[in-house]
Every structure is written in C-alpha cells, then in structure tokens.
C-alpha positions as MATLAB code, in Angstrom:
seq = 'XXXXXXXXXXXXXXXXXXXXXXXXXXXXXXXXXXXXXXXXXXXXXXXXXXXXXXXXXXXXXXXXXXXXXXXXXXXXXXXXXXXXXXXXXXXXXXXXXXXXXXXXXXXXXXXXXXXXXXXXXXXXXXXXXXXXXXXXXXXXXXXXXXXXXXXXXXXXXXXXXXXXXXXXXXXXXXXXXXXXXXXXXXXXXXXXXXXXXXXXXXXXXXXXXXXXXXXXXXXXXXXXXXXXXXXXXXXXXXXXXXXXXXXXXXXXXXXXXXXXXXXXXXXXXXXXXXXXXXXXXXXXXXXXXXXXXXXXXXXXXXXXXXXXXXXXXXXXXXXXXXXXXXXXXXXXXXXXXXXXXXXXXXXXXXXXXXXXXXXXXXXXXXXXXXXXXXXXXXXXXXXXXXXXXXXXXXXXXXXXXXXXXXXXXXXXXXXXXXXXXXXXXXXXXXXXXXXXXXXXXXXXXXXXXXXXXXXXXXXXXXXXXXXXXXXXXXXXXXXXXXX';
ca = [
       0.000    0.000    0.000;
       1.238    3.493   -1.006;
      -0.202    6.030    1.597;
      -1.371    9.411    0.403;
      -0.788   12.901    1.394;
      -2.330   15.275    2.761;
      -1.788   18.871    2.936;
      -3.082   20.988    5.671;
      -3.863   24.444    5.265;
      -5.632   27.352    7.238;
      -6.201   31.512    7.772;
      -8.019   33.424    9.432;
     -10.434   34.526    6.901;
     -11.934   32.864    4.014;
      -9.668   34.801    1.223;
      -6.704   33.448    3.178;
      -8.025   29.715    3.209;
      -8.803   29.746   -0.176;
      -5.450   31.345   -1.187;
      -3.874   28.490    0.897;
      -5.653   26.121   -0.898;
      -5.461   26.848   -4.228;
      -1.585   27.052   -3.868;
      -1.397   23.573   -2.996;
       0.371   21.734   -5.940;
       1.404   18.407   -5.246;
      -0.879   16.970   -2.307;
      -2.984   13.991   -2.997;
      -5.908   15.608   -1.014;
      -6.013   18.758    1.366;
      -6.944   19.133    4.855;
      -9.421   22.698    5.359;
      -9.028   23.597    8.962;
     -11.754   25.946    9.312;
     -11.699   26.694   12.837;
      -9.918   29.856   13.608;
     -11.285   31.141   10.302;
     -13.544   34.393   11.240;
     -15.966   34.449    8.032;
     -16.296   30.516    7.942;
     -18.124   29.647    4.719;
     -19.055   25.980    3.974;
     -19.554   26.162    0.706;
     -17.039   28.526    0.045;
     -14.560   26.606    1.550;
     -15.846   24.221   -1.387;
     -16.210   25.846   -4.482;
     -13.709   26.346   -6.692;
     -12.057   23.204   -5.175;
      -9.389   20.741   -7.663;
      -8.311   18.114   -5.181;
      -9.905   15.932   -2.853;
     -10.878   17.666    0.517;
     -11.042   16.855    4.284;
     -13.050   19.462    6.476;
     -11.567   19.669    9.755;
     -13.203   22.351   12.365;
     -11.052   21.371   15.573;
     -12.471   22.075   18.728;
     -10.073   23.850   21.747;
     -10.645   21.302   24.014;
      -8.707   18.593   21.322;
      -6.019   21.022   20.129;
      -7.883   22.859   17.530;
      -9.177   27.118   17.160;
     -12.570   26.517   17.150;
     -14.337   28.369   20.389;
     -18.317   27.943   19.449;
     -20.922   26.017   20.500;
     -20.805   21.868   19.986;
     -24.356   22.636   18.092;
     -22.871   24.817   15.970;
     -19.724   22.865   15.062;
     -21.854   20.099   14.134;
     -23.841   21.769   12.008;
     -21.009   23.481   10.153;
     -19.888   19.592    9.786;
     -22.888   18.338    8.344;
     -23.484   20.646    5.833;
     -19.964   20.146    4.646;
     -21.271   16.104    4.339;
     -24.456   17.578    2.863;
     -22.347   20.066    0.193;
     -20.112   16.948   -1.176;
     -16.975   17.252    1.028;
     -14.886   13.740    0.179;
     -14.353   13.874    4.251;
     -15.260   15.305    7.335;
     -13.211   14.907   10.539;
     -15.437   14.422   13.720;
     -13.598   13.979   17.142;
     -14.409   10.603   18.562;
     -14.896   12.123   21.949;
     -17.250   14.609   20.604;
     -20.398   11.508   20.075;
     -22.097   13.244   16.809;
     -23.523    9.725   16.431;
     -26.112   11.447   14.574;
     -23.429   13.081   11.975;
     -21.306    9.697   11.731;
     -24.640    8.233   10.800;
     -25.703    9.854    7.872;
     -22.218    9.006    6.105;
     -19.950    6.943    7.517;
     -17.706    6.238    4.468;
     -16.710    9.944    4.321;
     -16.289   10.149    8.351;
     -12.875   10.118    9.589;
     -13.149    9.372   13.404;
     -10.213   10.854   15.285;
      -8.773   10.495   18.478;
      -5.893   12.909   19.237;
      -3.697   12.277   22.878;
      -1.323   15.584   23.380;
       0.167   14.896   26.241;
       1.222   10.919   26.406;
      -0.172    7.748   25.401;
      -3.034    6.475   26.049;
      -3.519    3.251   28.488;
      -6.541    2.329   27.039;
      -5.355    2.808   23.304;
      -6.091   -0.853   21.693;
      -9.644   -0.639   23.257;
     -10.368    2.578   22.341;
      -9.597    1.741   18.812;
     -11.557   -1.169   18.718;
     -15.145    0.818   20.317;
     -13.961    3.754   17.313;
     -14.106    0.922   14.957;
     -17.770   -0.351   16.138;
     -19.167    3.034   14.738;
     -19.200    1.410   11.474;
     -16.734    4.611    9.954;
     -14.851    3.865    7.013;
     -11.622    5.267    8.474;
     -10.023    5.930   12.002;
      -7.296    8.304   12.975;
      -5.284    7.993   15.646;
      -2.637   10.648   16.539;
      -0.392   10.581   19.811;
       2.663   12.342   21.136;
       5.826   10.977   20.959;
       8.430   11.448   23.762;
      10.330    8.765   22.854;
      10.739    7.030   18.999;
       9.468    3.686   20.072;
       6.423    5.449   21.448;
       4.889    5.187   17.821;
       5.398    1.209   17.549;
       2.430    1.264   19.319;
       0.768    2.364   15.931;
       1.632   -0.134   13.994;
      -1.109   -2.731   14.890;
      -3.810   -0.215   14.730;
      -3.055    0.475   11.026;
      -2.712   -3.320    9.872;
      -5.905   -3.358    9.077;
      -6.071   -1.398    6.400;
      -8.451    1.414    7.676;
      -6.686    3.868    9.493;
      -4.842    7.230    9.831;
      -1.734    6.958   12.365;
       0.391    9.425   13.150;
       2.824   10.241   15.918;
       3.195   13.889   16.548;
       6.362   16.029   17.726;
      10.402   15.302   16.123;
      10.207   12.128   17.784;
       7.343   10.627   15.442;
       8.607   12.375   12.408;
       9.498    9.257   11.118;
       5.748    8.053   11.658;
       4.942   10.141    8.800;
       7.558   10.099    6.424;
       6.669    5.548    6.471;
       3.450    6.153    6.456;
       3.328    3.641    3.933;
       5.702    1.337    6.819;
       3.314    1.932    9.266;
       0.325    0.931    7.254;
      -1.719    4.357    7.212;
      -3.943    5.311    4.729;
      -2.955    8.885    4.169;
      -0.754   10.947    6.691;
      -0.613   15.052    6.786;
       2.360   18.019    5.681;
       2.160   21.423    6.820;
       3.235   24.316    7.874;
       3.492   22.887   11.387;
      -0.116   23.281   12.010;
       0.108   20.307   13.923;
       3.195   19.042   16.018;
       5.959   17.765   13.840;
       4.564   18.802   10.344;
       7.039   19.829    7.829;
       5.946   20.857    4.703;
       5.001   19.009    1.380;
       8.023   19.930   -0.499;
      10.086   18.636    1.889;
       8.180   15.209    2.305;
       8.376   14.800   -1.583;
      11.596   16.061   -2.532;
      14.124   15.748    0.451;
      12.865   12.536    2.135;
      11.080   11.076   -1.388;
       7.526   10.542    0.461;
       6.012    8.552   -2.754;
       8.899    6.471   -3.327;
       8.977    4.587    0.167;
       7.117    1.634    0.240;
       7.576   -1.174    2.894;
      10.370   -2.622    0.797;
      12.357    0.646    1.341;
      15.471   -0.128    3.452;
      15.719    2.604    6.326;
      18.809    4.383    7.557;
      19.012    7.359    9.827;
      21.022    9.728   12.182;
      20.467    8.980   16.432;
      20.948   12.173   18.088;
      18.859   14.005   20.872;
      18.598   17.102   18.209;
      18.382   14.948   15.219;
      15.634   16.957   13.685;
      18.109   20.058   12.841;
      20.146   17.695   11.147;
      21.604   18.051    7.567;
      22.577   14.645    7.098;
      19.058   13.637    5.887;
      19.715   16.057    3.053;
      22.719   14.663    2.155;
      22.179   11.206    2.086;
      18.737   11.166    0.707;
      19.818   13.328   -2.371;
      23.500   10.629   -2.685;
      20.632    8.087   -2.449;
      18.073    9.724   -5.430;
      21.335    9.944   -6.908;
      22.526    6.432   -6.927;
      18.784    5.333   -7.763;
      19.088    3.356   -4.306;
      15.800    2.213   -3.082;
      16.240    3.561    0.646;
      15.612    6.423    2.633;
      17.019    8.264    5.238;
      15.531    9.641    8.384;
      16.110   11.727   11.666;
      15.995    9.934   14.483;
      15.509   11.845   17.697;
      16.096    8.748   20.592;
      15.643    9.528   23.931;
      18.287    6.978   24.817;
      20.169    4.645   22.696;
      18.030    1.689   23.782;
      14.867    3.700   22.933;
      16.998    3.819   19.158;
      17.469    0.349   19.187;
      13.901   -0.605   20.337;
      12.824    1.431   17.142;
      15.753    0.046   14.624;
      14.716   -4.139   15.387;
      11.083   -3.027   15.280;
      11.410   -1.301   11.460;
      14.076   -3.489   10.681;
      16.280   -0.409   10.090;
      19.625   -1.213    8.025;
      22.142    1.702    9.312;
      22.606    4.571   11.372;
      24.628    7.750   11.270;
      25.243    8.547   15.149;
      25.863   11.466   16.623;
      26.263   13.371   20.237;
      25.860   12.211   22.658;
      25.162    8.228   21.629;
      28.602    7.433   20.052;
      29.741    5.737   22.959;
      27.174    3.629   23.274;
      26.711    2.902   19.881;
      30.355    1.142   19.993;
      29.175   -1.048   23.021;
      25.543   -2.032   20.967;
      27.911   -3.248   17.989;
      28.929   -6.989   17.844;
      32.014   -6.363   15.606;
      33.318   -2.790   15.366;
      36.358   -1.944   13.038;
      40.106   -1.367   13.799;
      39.221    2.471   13.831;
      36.364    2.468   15.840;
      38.169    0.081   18.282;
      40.961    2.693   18.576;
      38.506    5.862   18.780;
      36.667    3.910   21.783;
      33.469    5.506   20.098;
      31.918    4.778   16.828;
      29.663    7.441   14.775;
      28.376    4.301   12.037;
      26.215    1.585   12.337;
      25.094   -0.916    9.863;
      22.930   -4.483   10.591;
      24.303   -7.548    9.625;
      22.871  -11.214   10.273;
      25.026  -11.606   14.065;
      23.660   -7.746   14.859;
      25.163   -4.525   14.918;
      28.756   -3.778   13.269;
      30.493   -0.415   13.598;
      32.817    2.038   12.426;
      34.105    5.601   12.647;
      34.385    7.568   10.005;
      34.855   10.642   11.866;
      38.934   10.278   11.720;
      39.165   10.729    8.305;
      36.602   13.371    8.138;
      37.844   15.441    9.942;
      41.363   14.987    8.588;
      40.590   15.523    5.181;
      40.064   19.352    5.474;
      42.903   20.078    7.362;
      45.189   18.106    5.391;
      44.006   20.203    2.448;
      45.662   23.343    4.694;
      48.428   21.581    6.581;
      49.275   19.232    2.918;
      49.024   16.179    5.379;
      51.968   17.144    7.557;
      50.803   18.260   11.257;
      53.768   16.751   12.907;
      55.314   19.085   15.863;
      51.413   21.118   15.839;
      50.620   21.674   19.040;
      47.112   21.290   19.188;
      44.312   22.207   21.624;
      41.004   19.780   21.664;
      37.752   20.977   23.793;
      35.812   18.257   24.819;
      36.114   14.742   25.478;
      33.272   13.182   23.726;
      32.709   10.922   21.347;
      33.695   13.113   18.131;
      37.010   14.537   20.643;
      38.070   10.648   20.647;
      38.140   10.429   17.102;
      39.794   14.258   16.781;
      42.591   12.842   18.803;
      43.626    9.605   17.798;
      43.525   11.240   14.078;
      45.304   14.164   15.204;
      48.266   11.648   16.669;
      48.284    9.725   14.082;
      49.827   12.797   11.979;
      52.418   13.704   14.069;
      50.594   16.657   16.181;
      51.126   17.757   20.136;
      47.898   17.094   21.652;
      46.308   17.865   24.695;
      43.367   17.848   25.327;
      40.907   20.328   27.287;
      37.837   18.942   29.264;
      35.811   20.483   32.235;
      35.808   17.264   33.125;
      39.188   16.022   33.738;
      38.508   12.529   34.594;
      36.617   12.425   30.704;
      40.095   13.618   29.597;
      42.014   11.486   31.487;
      39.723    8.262   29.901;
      40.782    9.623   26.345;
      44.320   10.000   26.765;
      44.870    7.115   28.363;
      44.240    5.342   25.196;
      45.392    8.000   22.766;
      48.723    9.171   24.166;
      47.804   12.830   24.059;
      48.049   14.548   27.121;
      45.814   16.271   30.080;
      45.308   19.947   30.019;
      43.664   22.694   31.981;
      40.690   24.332   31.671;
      40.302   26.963   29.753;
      43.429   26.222   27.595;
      46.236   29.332   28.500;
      47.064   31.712   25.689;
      50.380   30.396   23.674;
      49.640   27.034   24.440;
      48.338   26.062   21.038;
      48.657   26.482   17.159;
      45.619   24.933   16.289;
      42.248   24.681   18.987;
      39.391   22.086   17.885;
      36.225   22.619   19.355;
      34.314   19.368   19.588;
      31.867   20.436   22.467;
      28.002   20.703   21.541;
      28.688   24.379   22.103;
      27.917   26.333   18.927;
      25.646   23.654   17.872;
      22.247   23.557   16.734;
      20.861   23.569   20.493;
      23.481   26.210   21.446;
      24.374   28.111   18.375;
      24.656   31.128   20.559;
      27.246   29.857   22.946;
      30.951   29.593   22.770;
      32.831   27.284   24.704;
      35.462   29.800   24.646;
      34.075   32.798   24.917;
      36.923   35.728   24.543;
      39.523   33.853   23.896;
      42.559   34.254   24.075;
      42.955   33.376   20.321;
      46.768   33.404   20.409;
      47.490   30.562   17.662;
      47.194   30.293   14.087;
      43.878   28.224   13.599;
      40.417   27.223   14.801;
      38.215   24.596   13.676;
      34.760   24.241   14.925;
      33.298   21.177   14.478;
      29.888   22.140   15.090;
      27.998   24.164   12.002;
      24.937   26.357   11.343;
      23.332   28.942    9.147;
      25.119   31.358   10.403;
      28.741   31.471   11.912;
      29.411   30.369   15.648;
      30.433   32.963   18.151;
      33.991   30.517   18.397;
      34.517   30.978   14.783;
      33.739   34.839   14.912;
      36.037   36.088   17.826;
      38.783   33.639   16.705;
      38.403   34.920   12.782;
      38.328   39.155   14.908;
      41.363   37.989   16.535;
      43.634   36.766   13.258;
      43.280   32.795   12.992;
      42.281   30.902   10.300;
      39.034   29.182   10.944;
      37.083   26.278    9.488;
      33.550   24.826   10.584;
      31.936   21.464   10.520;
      30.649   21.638    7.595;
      33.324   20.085    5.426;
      34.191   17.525    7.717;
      30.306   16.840    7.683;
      30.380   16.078    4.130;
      33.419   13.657    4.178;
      32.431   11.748    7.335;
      28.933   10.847    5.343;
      30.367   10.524    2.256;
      32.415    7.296    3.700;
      29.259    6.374    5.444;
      27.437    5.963    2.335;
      30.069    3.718    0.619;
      30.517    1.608    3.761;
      26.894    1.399    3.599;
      26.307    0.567    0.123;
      29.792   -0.218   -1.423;
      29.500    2.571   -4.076;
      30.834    5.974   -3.584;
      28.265    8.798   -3.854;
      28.066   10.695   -6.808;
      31.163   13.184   -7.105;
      29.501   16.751   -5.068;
      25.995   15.174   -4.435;
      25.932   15.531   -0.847;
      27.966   18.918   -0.749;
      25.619   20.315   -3.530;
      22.244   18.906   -1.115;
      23.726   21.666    1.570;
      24.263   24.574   -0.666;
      20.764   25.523   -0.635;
      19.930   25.496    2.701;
      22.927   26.910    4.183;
      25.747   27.772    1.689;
      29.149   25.950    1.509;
      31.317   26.385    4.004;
      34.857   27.686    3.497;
      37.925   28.368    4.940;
      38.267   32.337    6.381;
      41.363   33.488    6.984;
      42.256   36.618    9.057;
];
C-alpha cells in the first residue's frame, strides 16, 4: 500500500483559506481547517475546489481554534457532508452519532492524545471501529521514537490514519506507507511535527517509500536540525538506491534500538551524545572504531550490529588540504572529550601533532588520553599554548548556536576549527576569525564523514559533489576564512 498525502492548510479569513488552498500543488488531497477562520463559509470553503478535501473544524478542548458552541460545530460539519466534502473529521470524543450516521464512508473518526499515550489505546480503537466509519485516525505524542510502535497494529488493518506527533514521530509520517496508514498530513506545522510538502516529496522522497524501502538514519537528541538527511537522501536519489534516510531523535540509545529491530532499520549515522554507546551495541566494530573507543556508524548484519568511525578521516581531510598532510610538531588544543574529541585525537596523533586535550571534566580527559597518548590539560586552555584549537563540544551547535565554549579567547594561535555548524557562523569561529586565525567549521568535515558512510553502507561511492551540492541551498558551503 502506497499512503497518500495530505496537505493541511488554514487563515483566518476565508480569502486566506482559499489562497492556501489553491496554492497547494502536489498533495494527494487537502486538509481545510476551518476553525480559527472568522468568516467561515461551507460552501465557500468548497467551491472552486481541484483536489480531494477533508473538512476539519477542531475544537479547543482537542487542540484545535474553534471556540463555538458543539451545536454549531456540528452543524457546520454536516453541511460540509451535505455540500459533497470527500471527508469530514469528527472527534471521537465529541459523540455526533447522529453526523457519523448519515455518512460513515466519508467520516474520519479521530482520536488525538497531546500529552502521552493512552492506556486504554487498543480498546479505544476497537469501540472507534464499532461506529461502522470507514476510516479511524489515531494521533499521539511521541516522547520517545518507540512510542509510535504502538501504531503499527492499529493500522494493519487497512483502515486507518496513524500518526505520531512532535520530532520524535517524524518518522511516523515520512513511512506512512511502513506503518500501514492510509494517508498521513504536511504542513506548515499546524500540527506538532509537520514539515511541509516539499520537503516530504523532494528531500525525504515521500512517494517512493514503500515497505520494501530499506531505512537508515542519524540517532541524536537534536536529530531533527540535522543536515545529514539532506545529504544522504539526495547521494541516495542519486545512486537510484531504493532507501531512505531519516532523523531519528532517541531519547536513549536503547529507545533507538527498540525502534531500529522493530522497522528493521539497516544503518545509522550517530551522533552526540550516543557514540559511545553505539560502539558497546555493535557486535564487531572496526580497527578504527576500536581505537577511537566511540563509533559514529552503524550498519545491521545477520550476528547484529557492526560499527565504524568515520569521523577520523573526516575530519582529517580538510585540514590536510591546509596543513598538505603534515601536522607533525602542531601543538594542538582539543575541547571536549566526547565521542567526536576521541576520534579528533587519535587522528590528530596519528599525523604527528602535540595534543592535549581540554575537558571540564578532567577525569573524561584522562579516559581519552589514556588510550590515545595525548596529554591532560587545563581548563580553559592558557594563551600560547596552542597552534591549532578544535572545538568538539556541543557548544555552537544547533541547540546552542549562541554559545561559545570559549568565549573571549585568548585566540593566540594560528587556527580554529569548529566542528559544530549552522546557518550562520558560531560565536567561536567569529572572535577567533576578529582575533587573526584561520578558521574552518563542521561543515566540510560533515560532508566527508557521510560521504564514507554511504560507501561503507552501500559499497558505491556517492556521486562526485551530491551531498555537498544537497547543503548549498539550505545553508551555503562552508569555506575556509582566513584573518
């Protein structure tokens, strides 16, 4: 089964809906939310109309605008039944027996939970289902990934809606046509974890998953500002590889791996803070991934889990375009002693370079260098004591673009690198480029770190630029500054 989509679309007048919904282009059907419209107009809602409709009018006390009488919403309902809308949406809790009567093949019956699961949801399902309706939707929120498994036995049957809302369910929509729903909704996040239709059909290629699709994604706790969906999907489209590629925001890493044996997901990009455990999930890991005590790449095979890093050599491959592969005698500075610092050290050792590294906690440092042979430093790192500083904290990231783990300096050496990356430049990169140093974000070690992901994953190499070309659009390339 190939599930549809939906666009949702609103205003507050009638002009505005109508704009909204003539502009829709490539949805299967649309979703008219007319509560919250002022002027609400049935049949102008209607008129004019070239796809497929479903007329929502949401009340406040299930998430929706619409602050009238029950009597009235009804009514505004019904005549939409009466006036040839392909659906109406009534709220299960609302009764409207009456209303579900008079057509129950154009009735979607919806439950919607906002703040957790429901105990009761199986048997709630099942007394939705006694109505006689033609379909059921069921939407719940989704603290955790695995919290939408429990949506996959509703939709087996063939007759229902499922979707689990918020960045944790994304992926709920995006395999619909995994899950087994009928249709499931893009927006302009009118609804908790919406994105819109472009992005369903051209980043994540909604219409080509089916349940053959093999599944990959990146684990991370902020997965859903994540570029590496872009990249891979588009080295994927590329490749004509039948897979898709998702983010993946896990709670914890077993909540990821709950998830992964459920949708029989095939491999994982893995990012902070789960690279750690990701090494300990694997059966096998790699030489490099041994060494780096932390892997950022999983894949399934038939004994479980393998592992690599491919971290090392992306974020060597930048700086061996400045320092022409020779970093031997560079004394350099690493913040943070994570998962990504592991793999900044051991391939900062391996070309020769001074390194100590810089943690507020010491006793995380101490763990890294006892296996790397670079040495324990203080915190902050004192001015003169490095040529080149590597920030591989979280600070400057998506959840903390604003933040600098160093913030004033002193920039005393000749080059930064900041591993994290963004729209706009981190405050790291912007005092260090002020004070003189060269500087160089994530971004390029981003593209080479996925790029070996992909032929690890697949055996091919990507297509010479597609993943680099994927970012340019959204954020620019990133370059080298120098001061």
């Amino acid at each position: 089964m190939t599930s549809l989509l939906v666009e949702t679309v609103t205003g507050r007048t009638m002009d505005e809906l109508r704009a909204a919904r003539d502009a829709v282009t490539r949805a299967d059907m649309i979703e008219l939310r007319l509560d919250g419209v002022d002027d609400l107009d049935v049949l102008g809602a209607l008129t004019g109309r070239t796809r497929p409709v479903i007329i929502t009018c949401r009340p406040t006390w299930e998430g929706g605008r619409f602050e009238g009488s029950e009597e009235r919403r009804q009514s505004v309902l019904r005549e939409a039944l009466d006036r040839g809308a392909e659906y109406v949406d009534v709220e299960w809790r609302a009764g409207f027996a009456d209303l579900i009567a008079r057509d129950p093949q154009r009735v979607v019956l919806s439950s919607h939970d906002f703040q957790r699961v429901p105990d009761d949801l199986m048997s709630r399902v099942a007394t939705m289902r006694q109505t006689g309706v033609a379909t059921i939707k069921i939407a719940i929120p989704a603290a955790r990934l695995s919290d939408a498994l429990a949506l996959l036995p509703i939709a087996a049957n063939g007759d229902a809606v499922v979707i689990a809302m918020g960045d944790a369910g994304l992926p709920s929509r995006l395999l619909a046509s995994r899950f087994g729903s009928r249709w499931t909704y893009a927006g302009d996040a009118i609804a908790p974890g919406q994105i819109p239709t472009d992005r369903m059909l051209d980043e994540f290629r909604f219409r080509e998953v089916l349940p053959t699709t093999n599944i990959y994604g990146v684990v991370s706790i902020n997965a859903a500002h994540s570029m590496s969906p872009r990249m891979h999907n588009a080295a994927f489209r590329a490749a004509d590889v039948d897979a898709v590629y998702l983010p993946l925001r896990a709670a914890d890493f077993d909540d990821f791996l709950t998830f992964a044996e459920a949708t029989n997901l095939v491999g994982a990009s893995v990012t902070i803070p789960f690279k750690l455990d990701a090494l300990r999930a694997a059966r096998n890991a790699d030489a490099v991934a041994r060494a780096v005590g932390a892997a950022n790449t999983l894949r399934r095979t038939g004994d479980g889990w393998e592992a690599t890093n491919t971290d090392v050599h992306g974020f060597l491959d930048p700086l061996d375009a400045i320092y022409r592969g020779s970093l031997k005698g560079a004394r350099a500075a690493v913040l943070g002693a994570g998962g990504a610092a592991r793999a900044v050290v051991i391939g900062l050792v391996s070309r020769g370079a001074d390194v100590t590294i810089h943690a507020r906690r010491k006793e995380q440092a101490a763990e890294v260098s006892a296996t790397s042979g670079a040495r324990v430093g203080e915190w902050p790192p004192p001015a003169g004591s490095w040529d080149l500083l590597v920030n591989c904290t979280p600070l400057g990231g998506a959840a903390a673009r604003d933040e600098s783990p160093l913030p004033g300096g002193p920039f005393t050496g000749r080059m930064v690198y900041d591993l994290t990356y963004g729209a706009s430049e981190s405050p790291l990169l912007r005092e260090a480029r002020a004070a003189g140093c060269l500087t160089l974000d994530g971004l390029p070690m981003l593209v080479t770190q996925a790029e070996r992901q992909f032929e690890w994953w697949t055996g091919s190499r990507p297509a010479e630029g597609v993943m680099k070309a994927a970012l340019v659009n959204r954020r620019g390339s990133a370059q080298l500054v120098g001061g």
